[in-house]
C-alpha positions in Angstrom: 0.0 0.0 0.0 1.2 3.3 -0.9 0.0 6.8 0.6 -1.0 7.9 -3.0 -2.7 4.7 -4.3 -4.6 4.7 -0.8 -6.1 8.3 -0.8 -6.8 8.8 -4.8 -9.8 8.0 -6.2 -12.0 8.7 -3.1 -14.9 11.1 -3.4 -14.8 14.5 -0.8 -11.8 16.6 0.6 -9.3 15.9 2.8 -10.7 17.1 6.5 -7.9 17.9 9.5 -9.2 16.7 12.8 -10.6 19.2 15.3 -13.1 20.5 12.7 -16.7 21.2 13.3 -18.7 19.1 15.0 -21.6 16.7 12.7 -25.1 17.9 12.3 -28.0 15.8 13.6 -31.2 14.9 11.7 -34.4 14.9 12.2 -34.1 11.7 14.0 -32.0 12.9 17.0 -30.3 9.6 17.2 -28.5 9.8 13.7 -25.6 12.0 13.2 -24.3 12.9 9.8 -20.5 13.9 9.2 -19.4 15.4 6.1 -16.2 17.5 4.8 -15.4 19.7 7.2 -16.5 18.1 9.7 -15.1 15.3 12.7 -16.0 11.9 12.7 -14.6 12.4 16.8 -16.6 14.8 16.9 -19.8 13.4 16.3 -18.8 10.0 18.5 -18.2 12.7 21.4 -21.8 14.3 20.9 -23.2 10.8 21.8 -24.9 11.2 24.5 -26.4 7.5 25.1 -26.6 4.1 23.4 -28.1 3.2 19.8 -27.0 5.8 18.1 -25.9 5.9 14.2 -23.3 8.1 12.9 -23.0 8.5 9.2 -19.8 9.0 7.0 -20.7 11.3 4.2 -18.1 11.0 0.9 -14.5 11.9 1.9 -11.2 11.4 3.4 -10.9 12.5 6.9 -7.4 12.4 8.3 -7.7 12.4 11.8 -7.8 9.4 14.9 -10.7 8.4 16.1 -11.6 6.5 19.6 -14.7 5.2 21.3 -15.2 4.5 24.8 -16.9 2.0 26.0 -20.1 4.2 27.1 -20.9 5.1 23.7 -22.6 1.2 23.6 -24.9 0.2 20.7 -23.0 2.9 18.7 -23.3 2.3 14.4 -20.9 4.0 12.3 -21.1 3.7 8.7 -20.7 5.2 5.4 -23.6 7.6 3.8 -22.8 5.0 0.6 -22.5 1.0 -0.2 -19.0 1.6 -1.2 -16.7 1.7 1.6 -13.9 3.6 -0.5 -16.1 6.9 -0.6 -15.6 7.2 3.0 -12.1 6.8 4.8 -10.6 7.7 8.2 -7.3 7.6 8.0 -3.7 9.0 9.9 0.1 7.7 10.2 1.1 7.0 14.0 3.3 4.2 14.0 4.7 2.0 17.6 7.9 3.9 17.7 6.1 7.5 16.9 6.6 10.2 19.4 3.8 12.2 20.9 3.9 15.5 20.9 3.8 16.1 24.5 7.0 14.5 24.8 5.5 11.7 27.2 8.0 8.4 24.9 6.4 6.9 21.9 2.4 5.8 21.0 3.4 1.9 21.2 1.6 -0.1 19.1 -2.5 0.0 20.4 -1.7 4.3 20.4 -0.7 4.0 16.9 -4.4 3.2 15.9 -5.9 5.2 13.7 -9.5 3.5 14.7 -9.7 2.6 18.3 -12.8 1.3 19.9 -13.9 0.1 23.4 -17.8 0.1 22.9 -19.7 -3.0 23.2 -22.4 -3.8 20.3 -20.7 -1.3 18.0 -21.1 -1.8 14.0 -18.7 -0.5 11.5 -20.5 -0.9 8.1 -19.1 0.4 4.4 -16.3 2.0 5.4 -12.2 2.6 4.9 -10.0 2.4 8.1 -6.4 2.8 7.6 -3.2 3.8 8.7 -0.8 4.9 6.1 2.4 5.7 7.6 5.3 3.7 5.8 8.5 2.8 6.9 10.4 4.1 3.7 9.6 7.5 4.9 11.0 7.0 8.5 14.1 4.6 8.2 15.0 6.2 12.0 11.8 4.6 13.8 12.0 0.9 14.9 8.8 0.3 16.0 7.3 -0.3 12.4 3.8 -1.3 14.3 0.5 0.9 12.7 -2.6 -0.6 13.4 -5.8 0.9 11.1 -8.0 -0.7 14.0 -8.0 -1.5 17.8 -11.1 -3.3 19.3 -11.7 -4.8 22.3 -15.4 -4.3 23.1 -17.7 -7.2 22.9 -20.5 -7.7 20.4 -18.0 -5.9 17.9 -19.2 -6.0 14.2 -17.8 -5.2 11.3 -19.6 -5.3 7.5 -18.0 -4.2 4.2 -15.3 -2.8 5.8 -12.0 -2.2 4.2 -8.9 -2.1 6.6 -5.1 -1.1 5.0 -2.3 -1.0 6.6 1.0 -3.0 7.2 2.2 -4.3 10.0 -0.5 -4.9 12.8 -3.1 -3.9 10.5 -6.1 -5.2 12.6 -5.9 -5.7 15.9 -9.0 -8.1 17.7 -8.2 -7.3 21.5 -10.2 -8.3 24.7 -10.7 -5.5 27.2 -9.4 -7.9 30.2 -7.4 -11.4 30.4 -10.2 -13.0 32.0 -12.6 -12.3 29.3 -13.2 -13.3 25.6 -14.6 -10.3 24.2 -16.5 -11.5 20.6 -15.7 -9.8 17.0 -17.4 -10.6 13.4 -16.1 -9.3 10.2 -17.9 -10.0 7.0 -17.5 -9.3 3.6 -14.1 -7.3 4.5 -11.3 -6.3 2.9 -7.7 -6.6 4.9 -4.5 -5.9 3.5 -1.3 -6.2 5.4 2.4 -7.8 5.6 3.4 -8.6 9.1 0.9 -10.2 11.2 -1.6 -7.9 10.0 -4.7 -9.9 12.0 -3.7 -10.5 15.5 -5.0 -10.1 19.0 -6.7 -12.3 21.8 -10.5 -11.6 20.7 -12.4 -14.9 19.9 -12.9 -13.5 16.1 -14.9 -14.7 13.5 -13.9 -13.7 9.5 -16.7 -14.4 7.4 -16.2 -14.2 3.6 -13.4 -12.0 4.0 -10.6 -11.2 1.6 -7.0 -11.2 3.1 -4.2 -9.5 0.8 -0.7 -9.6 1.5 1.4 -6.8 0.2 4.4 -6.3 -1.9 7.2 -5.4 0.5 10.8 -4.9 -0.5 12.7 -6.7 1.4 15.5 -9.6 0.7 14.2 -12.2 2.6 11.5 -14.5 3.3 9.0 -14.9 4.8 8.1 -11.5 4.1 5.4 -11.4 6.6 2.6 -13.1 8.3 -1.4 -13.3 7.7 -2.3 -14.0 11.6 -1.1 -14.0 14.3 -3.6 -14.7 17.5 -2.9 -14.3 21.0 -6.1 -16.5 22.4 -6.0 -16.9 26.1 -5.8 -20.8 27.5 -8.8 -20.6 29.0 -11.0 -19.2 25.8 -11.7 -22.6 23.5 -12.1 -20.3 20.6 -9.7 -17.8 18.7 -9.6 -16.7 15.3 -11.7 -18.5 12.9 -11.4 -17.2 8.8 -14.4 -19.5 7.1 -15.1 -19.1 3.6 -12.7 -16.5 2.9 -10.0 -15.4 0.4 -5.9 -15.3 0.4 -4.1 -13.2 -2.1 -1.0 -12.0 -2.5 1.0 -8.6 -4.3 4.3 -10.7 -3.6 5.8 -13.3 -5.1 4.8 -16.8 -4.8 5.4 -18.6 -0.9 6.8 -15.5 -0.1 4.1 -14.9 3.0 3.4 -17.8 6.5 -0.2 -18.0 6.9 0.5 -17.7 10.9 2.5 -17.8 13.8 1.6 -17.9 17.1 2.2 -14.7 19.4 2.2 -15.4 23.4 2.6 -11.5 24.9 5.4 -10.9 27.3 2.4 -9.6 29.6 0.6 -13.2 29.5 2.9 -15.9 28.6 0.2 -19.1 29.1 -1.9 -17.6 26.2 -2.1 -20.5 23.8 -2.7 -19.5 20.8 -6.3 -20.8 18.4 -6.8 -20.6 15.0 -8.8 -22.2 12.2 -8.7 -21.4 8.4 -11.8 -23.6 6.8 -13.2 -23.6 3.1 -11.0 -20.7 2.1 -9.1 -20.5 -1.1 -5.7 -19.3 -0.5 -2.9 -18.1 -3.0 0.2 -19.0 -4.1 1.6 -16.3 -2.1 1.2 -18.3 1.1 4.2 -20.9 1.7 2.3 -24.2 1.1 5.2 -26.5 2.3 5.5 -24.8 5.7 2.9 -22.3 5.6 3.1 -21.5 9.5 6.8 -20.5 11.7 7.5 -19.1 15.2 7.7 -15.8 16.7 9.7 -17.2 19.7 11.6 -20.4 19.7 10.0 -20.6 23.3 6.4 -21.3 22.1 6.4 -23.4 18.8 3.9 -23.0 16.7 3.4 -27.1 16.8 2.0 -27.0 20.6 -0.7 -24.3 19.4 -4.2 -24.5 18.3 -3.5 -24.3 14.5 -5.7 -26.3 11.9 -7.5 -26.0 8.4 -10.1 -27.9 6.9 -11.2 -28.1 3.4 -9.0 -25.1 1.9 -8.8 -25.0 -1.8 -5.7 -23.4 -3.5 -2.4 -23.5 -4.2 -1.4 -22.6 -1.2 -3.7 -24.5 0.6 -2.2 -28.0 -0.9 -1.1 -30.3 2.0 2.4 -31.9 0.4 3.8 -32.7 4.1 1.3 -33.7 6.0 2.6 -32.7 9.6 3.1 -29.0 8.5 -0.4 -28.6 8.1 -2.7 -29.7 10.6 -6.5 -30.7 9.2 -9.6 -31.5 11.5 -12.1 -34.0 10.4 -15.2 -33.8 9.7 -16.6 -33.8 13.3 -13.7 -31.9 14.9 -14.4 -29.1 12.2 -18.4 -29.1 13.8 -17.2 -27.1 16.6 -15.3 -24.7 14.3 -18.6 -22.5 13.0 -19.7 -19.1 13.6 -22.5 -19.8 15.8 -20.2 -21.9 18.6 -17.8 -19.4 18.4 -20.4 -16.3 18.8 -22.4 -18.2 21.3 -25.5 -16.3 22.1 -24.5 -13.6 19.8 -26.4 -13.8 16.6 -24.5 -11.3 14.4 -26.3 -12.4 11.2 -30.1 -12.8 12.6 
């Protein structure tokens, strides 16, 4: 992704953060944000739960963040296309704040942070385009489009760009297994652009890795979850997509990440019926992120994946459930009571 291919072609001006505030309709519960105005704006007139705030045509550079009062919140775009409306800035991990205060880490550098239980994100752009090209000085490459940790977190025709640490599906506590749906979304990335601890469910998504000039391989990873022990459910991708702007095996489809800050996290995930690219190493499509925690003692499994990178040439590399194993592996046992789609 590069900052020009990312913010041409969408409809509206560019809009600075700390502009006006959105204008309410007639229906006091809907907001509507347009050029010139603040999408943070309009999520800090929210003044109680089930409201909808809507994304007129345009590119609005600012960060946005919503607490966890702001419950029930919607936001979407004003259109069905999700590249007329974007929200988008460049805060990387190893950023400085301007106060002075050390660096944003890698949750500050979100662009899109949210804490709000039952919120909706519908036809939309998130994205963070900061590149590391244009700051060879910072080593904390991290810039995550989106942070959530609320549960009950949906997401629907939603693009999300970035690069490394594109998406990240957090819990708001270790003790609990906060619940995320995305369908129908776009996700481009290089290194471990999906990761986090949520039990998160990717529904007819399409995952794209990025061209990234580098000498070596693997040039980055798809996922990388985080799952506590005690949750039976991670990251689930059913009926998705895998492609690939690099070169063929040149991305790992995973590798487990077990956080200094909670080092029994065991890591789940399940790729089922998805088609997946050349660009994904089908010999040894997942590695390590610490020699400590091999990726072998993790929850990692496919079923029924289609592709070229999905073909299973040594056997042990790529663990498959059967067919009653894979039962357990749906949307509704991962979402529990939560009926996203209903």
């Amino acid at each position: 992704m590069h900052r020009r291919t990312l913010l041409t072609g969408f409809a509206g001006g560019l809009v600075a953060a700390g502009a006006a505030p959105a204008f309410a309709s007639a229906d006091r519960r809907i907001l509507h944000v347009r050029p010139g105005d603040s999408v943070q704006a309009a999520v800090d007139a929210v003044d109680g739960p089930g409201w909808t705030i809507v994304v007129h045509p345009g590119t609005y550079r600012e960060v946005v963040s919503i607490p966890a009062r702001k419950a029930g919140l919607t936001l979407r775009g004003a259109t069905r296309d999700p590249r007329d409306a974007v929200i988008v800035y460049d805060n990387a991990n190893g950023t400085p704040k301007p106060d002075g205060s050390g660096t944003y880490g890698t949750a500050g550098s979100a662009t899109f942070t949210s804490a709000a239980p039952g919120l909706t994100v519908r036809d939309l752009t998130l994205a963070n385009d900061w590149l590391r090209a244009d700051h060879p000085d910072i080593t904390g490459t991290q810039a995550v489009a989106s942070y959530t940790y609320g549960d009950r977190t949906r997401f629907e025709n939603v693009r999300l760009l970035a690069h490394q640490d594109t998406l990240f599906v957090e819990t708001t506590a270790l003790d609990t297994f906060d619940r995320q749906y995305f369908r129908h979304c776009y996700i481009e990335g290089d290194v471990d652009f999906v990761f986090g601890r949520a039990t998160a469910v990717f529904e007819q998504c399409h995952f794209r890795t990025l061209a990234r000039d580098v000498d070596f391989t693997p040039k980055g990873m798809v996922f990388a979850p985080s799952t506590a022990r005690a949750n039976p459910y991670g990251i689930l991708a059913v009926r998705c997509r895998i492609t690939s702007g690099a070169g063929d095996a040149a991305y790992k489809l995973a590798r487990p990440w077990v956080p200094s800050y909670e080092t029994t996290a065991w890591p789940s995930l399940v790729v089922r019926e998805t088609r997946i690219g050349p660009g994904i190493d089908a010999v040894t499509p997942y590695t390590n992120m610490r020699e400590n925690y091999p990726w072998q003692s993790m929850r990692f499994a496919e079923y029924r994946n289609t592709g070229p990178g999905a073909a299973v040439s040594v056997p042990e590399n790529r663990p498959q459930l059967g067919k009653f194993q894979a039962m357990s592996h749906t949307r509704d046992n991962y979402l529990g009571d939560w009926r996203p789609c209903a």
